[in-house]
C-alpha positions as CSV (number, residue, x, y, z in Angstrom):
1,X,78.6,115.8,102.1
2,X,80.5,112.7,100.7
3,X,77.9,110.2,100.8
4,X,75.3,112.5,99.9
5,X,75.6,115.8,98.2
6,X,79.4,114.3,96.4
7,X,78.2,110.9,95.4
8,X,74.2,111.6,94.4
9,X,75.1,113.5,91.4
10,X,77.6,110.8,89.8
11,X,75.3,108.1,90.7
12,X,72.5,109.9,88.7
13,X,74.4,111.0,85.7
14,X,76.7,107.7,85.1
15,X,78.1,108.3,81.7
16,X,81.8,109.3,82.1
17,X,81.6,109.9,85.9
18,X,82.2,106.9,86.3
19,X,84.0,104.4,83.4
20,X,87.4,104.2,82.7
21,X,87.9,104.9,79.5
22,X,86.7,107.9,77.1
23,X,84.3,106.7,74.2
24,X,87.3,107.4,71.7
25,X,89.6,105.4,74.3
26,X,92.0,108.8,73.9
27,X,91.7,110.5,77.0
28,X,95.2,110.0,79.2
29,X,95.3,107.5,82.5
30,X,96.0,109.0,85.8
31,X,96.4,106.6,89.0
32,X,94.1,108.1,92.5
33,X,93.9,106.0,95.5
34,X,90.5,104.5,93.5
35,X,89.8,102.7,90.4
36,X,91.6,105.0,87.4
37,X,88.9,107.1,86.6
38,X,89.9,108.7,83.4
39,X,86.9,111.0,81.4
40,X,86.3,113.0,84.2
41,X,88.6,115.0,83.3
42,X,86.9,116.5,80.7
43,X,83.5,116.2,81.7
44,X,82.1,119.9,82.3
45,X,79.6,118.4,84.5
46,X,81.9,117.3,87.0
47,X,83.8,120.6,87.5
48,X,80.7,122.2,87.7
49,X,79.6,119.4,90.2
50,X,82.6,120.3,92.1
51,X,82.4,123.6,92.0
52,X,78.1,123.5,93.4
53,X,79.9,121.4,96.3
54,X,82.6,123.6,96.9
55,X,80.1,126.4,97.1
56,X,77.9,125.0,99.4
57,X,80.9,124.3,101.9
58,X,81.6,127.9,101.5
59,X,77.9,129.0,102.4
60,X,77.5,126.4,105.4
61,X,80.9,128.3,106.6
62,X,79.7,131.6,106.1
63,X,76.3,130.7,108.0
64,X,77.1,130.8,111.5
65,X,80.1,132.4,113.3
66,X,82.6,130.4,114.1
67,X,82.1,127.8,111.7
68,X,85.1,128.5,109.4
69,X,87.7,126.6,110.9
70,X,85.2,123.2,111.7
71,X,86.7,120.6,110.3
72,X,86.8,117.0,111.6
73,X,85.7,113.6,110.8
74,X,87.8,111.0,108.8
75,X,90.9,112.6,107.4
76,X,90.7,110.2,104.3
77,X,88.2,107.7,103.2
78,X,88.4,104.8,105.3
79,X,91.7,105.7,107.5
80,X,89.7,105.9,110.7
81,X,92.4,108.7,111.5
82,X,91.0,111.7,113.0
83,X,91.1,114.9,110.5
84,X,92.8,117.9,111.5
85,X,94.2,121.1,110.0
86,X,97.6,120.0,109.4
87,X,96.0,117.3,107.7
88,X,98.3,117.1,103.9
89,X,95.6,118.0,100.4
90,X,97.8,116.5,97.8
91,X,97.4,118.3,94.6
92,X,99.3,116.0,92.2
93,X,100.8,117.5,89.6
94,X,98.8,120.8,89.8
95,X,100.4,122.5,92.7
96,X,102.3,121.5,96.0
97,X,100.6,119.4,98.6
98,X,99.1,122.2,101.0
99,X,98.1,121.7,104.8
100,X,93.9,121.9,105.3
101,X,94.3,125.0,107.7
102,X,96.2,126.8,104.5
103,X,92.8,126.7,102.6
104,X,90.0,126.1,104.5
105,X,89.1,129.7,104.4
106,X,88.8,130.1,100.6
107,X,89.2,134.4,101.0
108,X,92.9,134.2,102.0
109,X,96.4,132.4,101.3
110,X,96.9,130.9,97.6
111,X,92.4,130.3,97.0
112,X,91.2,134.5,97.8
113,X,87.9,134.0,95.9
114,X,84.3,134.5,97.4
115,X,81.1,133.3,96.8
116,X,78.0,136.0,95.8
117,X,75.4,134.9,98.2
């Protein structure tokens, strides 16, 4: 998903996906473990971008059994450490860091929301 689904759409659109400042220069300055990307933030076509790829995930879970609690691969971009579970998703300020396993199924724990097929 990330080099293909996750990065085609940003590539394509440009714009504020990916420059570091608003137009007006007003938007606020929040540090990732990238360059400071600052305008997504306020670009509805990024949360909607988000929220496409978050969908699929769900659908490519839902379409064979067993495949809800698959996850593996890189744990972060780069590490070379294995991914698992108990792997930590840091929400920043927005809530408390929450282990992978926690989430993965988006029907139960803090998520409970489903997909309409």
């Amino acid at each position: 998903m990330e080099h293909g689904p996750h990065l085609a759409m940003p590539h394509a659109v440009l714009g504020d996906f990916l420059v570091d400042t608003a137009p007006n220069g007003s938007f606020p300055r929040i540090e990732v473990d990238r360059p400071v990307l600052t305008t997504w933030l306020v670009d509805p076509v990024f949360f909607l971008h988000h929220a496409q790829l978050d969908r699929l995930w769900w659908k490519w879970q839902h379409a064979k059994l067993g495949r809800l609690r698959e996850y593996n691969g890189e744990s972060s971009h780069r590490s070379g450490k294995e991914a698992s579970l108990q792997d930590q998703l840091e929400m920043g300020v927005l809530a408390p860091a929450a282990e992978v396993g926690s989430v993965i199924d988006a029907r139960s724990g803090i998520l409970c929301y489903s997909y309409a097929y």
